[in-house]
VEXTIRO-638841 format. One record per residue (C-alpha): x, z, y. Coordinates in pm, whole numbers. Example, Ala and Ser with C-alpha at 12.3 -4.5 7.8 and 13.67 -1.06 7.14 Angstrom:
% VEXTIRO-638841
<pt px="1230" pz="780" py="-450"/>
<pt px="1367" pz="714" py="-106"/>
END
This chain:
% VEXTIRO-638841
<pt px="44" pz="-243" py="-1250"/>
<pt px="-229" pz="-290" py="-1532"/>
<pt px="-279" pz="-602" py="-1699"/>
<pt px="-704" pz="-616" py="-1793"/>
<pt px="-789" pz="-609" py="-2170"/>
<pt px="-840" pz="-958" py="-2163"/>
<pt px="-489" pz="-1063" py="-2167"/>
<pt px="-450" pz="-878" py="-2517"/>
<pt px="-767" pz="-1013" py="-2671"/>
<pt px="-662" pz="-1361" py="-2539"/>
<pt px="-301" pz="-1297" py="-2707"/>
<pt px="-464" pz="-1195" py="-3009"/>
<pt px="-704" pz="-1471" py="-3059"/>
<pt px="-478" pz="-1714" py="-2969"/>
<pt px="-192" pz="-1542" py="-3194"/>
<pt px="-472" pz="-1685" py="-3442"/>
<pt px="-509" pz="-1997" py="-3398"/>
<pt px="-143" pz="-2052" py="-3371"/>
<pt px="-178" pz="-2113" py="-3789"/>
<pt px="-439" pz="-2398" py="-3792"/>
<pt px="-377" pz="-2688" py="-3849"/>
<pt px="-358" pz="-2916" py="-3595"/>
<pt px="-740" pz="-3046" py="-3500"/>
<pt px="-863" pz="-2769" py="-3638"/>
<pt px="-1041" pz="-2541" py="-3409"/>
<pt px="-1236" pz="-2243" py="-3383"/>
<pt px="-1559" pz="-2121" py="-3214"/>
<pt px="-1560" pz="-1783" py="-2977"/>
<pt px="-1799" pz="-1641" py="-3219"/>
<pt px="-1580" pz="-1671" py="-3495"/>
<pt px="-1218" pz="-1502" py="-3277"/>
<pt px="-1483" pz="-1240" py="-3158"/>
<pt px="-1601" pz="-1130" py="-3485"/>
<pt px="-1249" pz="-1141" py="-3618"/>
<pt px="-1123" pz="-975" py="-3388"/>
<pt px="-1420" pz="-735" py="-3335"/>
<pt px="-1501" pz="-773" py="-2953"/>
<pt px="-1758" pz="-906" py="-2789"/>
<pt px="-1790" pz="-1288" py="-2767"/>
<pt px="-1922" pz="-1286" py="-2415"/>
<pt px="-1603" pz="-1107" py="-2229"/>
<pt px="-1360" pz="-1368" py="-2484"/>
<pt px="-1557" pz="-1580" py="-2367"/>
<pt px="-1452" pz="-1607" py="-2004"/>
<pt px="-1101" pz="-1552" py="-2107"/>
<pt px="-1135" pz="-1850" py="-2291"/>
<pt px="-1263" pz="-2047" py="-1968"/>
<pt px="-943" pz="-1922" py="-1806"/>
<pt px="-724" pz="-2012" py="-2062"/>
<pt px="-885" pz="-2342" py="-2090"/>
<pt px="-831" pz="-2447" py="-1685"/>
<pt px="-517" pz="-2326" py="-1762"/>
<pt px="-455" pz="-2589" py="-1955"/>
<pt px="-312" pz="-2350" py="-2255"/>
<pt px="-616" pz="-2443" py="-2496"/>
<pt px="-841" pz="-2713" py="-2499"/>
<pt px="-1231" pz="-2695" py="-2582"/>
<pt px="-1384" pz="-2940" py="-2845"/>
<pt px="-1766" pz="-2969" py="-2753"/>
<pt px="-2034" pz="-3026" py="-3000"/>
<pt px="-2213" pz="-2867" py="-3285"/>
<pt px="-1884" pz="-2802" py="-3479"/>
<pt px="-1704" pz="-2759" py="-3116"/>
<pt px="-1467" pz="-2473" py="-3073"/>
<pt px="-1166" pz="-2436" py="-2922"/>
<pt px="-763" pz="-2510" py="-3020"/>
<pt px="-424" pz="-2474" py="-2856"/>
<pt px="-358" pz="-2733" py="-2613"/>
<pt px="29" pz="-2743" py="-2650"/>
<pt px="253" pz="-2603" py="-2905"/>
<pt px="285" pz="-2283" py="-2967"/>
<pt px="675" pz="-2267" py="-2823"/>
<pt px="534" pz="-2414" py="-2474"/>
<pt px="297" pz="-2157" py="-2436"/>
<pt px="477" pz="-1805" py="-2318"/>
<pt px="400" pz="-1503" py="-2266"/>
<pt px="392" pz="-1522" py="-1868"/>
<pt px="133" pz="-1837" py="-1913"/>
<pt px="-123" pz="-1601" py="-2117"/>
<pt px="-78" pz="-1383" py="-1844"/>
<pt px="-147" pz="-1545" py="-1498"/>
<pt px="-380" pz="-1767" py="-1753"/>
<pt px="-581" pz="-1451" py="-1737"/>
<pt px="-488" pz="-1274" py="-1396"/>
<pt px="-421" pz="-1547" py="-1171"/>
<pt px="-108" pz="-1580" py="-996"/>
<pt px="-119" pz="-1311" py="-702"/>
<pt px="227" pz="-1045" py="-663"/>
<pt px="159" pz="-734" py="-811"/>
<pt px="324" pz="-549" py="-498"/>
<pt px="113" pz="-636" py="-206"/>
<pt px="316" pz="-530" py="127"/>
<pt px="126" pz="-498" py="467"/>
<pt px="483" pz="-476" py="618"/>
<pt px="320" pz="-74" py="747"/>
<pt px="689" pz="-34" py="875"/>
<pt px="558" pz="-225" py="1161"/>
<pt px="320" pz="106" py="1216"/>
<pt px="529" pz="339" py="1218"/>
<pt px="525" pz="607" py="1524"/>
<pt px="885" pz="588" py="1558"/>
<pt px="888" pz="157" py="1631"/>
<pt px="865" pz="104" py="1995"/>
<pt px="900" pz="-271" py="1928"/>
<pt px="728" pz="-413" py="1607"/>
<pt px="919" pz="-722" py="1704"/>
<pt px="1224" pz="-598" py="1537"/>
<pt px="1092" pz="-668" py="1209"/>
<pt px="1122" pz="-1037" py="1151"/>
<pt px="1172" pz="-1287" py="816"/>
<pt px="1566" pz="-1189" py="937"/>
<pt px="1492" pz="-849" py="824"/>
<pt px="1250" pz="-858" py="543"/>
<pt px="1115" pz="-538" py="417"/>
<pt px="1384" pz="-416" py="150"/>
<pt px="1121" pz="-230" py="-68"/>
<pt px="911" pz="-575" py="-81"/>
<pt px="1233" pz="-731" py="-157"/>
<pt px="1315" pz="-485" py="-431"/>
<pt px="984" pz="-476" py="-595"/>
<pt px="961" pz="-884" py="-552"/>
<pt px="1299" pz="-915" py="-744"/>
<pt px="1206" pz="-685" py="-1061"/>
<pt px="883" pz="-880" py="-1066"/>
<pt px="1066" pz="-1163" py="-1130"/>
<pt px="1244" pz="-1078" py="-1356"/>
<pt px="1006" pz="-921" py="-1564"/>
<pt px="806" pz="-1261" py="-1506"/>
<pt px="1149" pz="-1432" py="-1620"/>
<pt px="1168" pz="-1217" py="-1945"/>
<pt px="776" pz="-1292" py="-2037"/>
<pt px="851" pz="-1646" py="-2018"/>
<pt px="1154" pz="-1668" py="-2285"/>
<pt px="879" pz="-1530" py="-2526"/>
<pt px="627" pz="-1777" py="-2681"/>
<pt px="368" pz="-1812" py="-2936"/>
<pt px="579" pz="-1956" py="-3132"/>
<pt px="812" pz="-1681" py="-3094"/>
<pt px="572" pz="-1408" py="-3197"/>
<pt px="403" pz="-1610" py="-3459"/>
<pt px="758" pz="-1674" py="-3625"/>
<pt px="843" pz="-1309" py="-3542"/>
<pt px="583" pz="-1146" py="-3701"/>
<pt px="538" pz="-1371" py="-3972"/>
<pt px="878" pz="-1249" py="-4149"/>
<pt px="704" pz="-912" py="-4161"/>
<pt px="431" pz="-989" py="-4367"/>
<pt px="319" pz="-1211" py="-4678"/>
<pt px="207" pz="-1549" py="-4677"/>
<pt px="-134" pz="-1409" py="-4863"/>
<pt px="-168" pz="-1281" py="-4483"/>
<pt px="-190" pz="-1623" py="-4318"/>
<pt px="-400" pz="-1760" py="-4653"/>
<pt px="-657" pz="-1519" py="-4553"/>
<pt px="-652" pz="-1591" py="-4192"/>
<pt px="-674" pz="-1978" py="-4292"/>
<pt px="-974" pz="-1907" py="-4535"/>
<pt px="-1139" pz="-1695" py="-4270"/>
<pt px="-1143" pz="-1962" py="-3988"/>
<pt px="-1232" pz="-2195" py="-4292"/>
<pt px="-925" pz="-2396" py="-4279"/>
END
């Protein structure tokens, strides 16, 4: 299981724009250069993020884009299958069924589920469970105790806030 580099730049950018203030937003030029990637790859992060309903897009000259919820409603998990949709990770194509030594494929029913599926299904869960305790707000408070206020003054004066 790899997660594609666009979940960490959208975590980063929107780690961001977690300190604007409210109406405030920001363009994808500005989080690209900030950030130093490229704006057209943010870009369609950002049109994922947006359907996702996570952050909202303010069209217009001075258009841009800011979070769509508060920063505690939007976890970890949401950036995530924001990004990557919502398939399994573990994709079983029940192959026991195959198998040389299975006279009758018939044995294997919903009654007896594939155990590794079952296995693999349950840790993805709770990994999924565990990714959505953590929030924006989380890391933004989290991190913040680690460094100065200057930090988030230079941020705001950045994004021109």
């Amino acid at each position: 299981m790899q997660f594609s580099v666009g979940v960490e730049y959208a975590f980063h950018s929107l780690f961001y724009m977690v300190g604007l203030p409210p109406g405030k937003n920001v363009g994808i030029k500005e989080l690209a250069q900030f950030n130093r990637l490229t704006e057209t790859y943010l870009s369609k992060s950002f049109t994922k993020l947006r359907k996702a309903g996570i952050v909202r897009a303010t069209p217009g000259a001075s258009g841009g884009y800011e979070l769509a919820r508060e920063p505690e409603a939007i976890s970890f998990w949401d950036i995530i299958e924001a990004i990557e949709g919502p398939a399994q990770f573990f994709q079983c194509a029940e192959i026991r069924k195959n198998n040389v030594l299975v006279e009758d494929p018939s044995i294997y029913s919903a009654k007896s589920p594939c155990l590794i599926k079952v296995v693999i299904a349950e840790g993805e869960e709770k990994m999924r469970d565990y990714l959505r305790g953590k929030t924006l707000g989380w890391l933004h408070k989290t991190v913040s105790r680690d460094f100065p206020k200057d930090r988030e003054r230079a941020i705001a004066a950045y994004f021109g806030v």
